[in-house]
C-alpha positions as MATLAB code, in Angstrom:
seq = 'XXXXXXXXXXXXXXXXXXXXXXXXXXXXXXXXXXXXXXXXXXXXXXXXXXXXXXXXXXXXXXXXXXXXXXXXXXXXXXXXXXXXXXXXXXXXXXXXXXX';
ca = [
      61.231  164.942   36.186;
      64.445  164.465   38.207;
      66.312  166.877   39.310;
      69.121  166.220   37.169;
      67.113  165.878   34.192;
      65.622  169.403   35.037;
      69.397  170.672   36.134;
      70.593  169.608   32.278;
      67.490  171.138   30.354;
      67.841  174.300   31.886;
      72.102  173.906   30.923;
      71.577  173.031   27.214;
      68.797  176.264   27.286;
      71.110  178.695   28.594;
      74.066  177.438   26.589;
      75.983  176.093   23.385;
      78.600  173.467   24.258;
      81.734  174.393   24.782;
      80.594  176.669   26.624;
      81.644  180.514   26.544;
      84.407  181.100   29.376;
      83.522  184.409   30.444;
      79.996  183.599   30.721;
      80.927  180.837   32.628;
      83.125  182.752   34.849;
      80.338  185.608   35.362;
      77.928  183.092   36.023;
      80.243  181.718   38.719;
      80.647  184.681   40.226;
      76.991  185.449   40.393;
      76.325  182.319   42.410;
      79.036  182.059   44.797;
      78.136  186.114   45.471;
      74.364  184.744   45.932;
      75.741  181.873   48.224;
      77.195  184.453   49.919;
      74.145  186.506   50.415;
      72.020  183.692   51.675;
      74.354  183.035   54.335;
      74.941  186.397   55.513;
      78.415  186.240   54.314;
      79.401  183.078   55.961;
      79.195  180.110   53.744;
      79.674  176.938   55.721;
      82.449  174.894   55.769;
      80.337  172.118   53.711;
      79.000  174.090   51.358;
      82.551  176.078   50.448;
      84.062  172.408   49.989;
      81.431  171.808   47.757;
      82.103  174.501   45.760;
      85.941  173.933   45.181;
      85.000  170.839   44.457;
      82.829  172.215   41.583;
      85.051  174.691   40.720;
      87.919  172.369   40.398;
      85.962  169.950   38.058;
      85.544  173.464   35.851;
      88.866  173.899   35.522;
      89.741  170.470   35.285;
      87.838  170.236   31.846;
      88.743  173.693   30.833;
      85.628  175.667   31.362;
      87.471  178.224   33.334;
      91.249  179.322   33.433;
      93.440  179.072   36.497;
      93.399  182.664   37.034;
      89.359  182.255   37.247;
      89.708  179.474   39.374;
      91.783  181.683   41.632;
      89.672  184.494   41.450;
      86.632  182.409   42.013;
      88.313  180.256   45.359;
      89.100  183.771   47.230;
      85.488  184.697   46.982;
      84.710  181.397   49.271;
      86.237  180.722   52.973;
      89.173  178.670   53.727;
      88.969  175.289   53.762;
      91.549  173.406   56.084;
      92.555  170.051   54.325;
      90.533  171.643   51.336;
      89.449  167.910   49.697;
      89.032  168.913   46.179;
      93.243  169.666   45.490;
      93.788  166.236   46.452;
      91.263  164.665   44.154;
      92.352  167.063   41.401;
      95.809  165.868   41.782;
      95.101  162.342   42.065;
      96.993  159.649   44.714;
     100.294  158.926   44.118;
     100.296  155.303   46.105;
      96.040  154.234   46.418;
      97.455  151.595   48.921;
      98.839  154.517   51.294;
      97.008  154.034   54.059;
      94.361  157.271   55.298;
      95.494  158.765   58.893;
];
């Protein structure tokens, strides 16, 4: 089974859809704090942009507030440049050219 496939039966086991917020949130917390753990309190710059990026998506499609997106983005390091605001907020001109 693919990972995906195995990523997506475990979701619809734990959960009804839409999902419940504050389980969502707690959840969220849980795993950033075990990300956190695993790399002895210093997640690394790749996986922390992965992470807003996930976290972003969340709040994109309303599984978590902004407040809980706030709350969950100080847990993680600063990103420089973070990536994931500027795909949330879209380009204004897709012919700008990158620098």
């Amino acid at each position: 089974m693919a990972l995906t496939s195995r990523f997506l039966a475990l979701f619809r086991r734990r959960s009804a859809w839409p999902p419940d917020a504050r389980f969502v949130a707690e959840q969220l917390r849980i795993r950033i704090g075990n990300e956190k753990a695993y790399f002895k309190g210093n997640i690394p710059e790749r996986n922390a942009i992965a992470w807003l990026g996930y976290l972003a998506a969340c709040s994109e499609w309303g599984v978590i507030d902004f407040g809980t997106l706030d709350e969950l983005r100080r847990m993680l390091p600063e990103v420089e440049d973070d990536p994931s605001i500027q795909i949330a907020l879209g380009r204004e001109d897709p012919d700008e050219p990158v620098e």
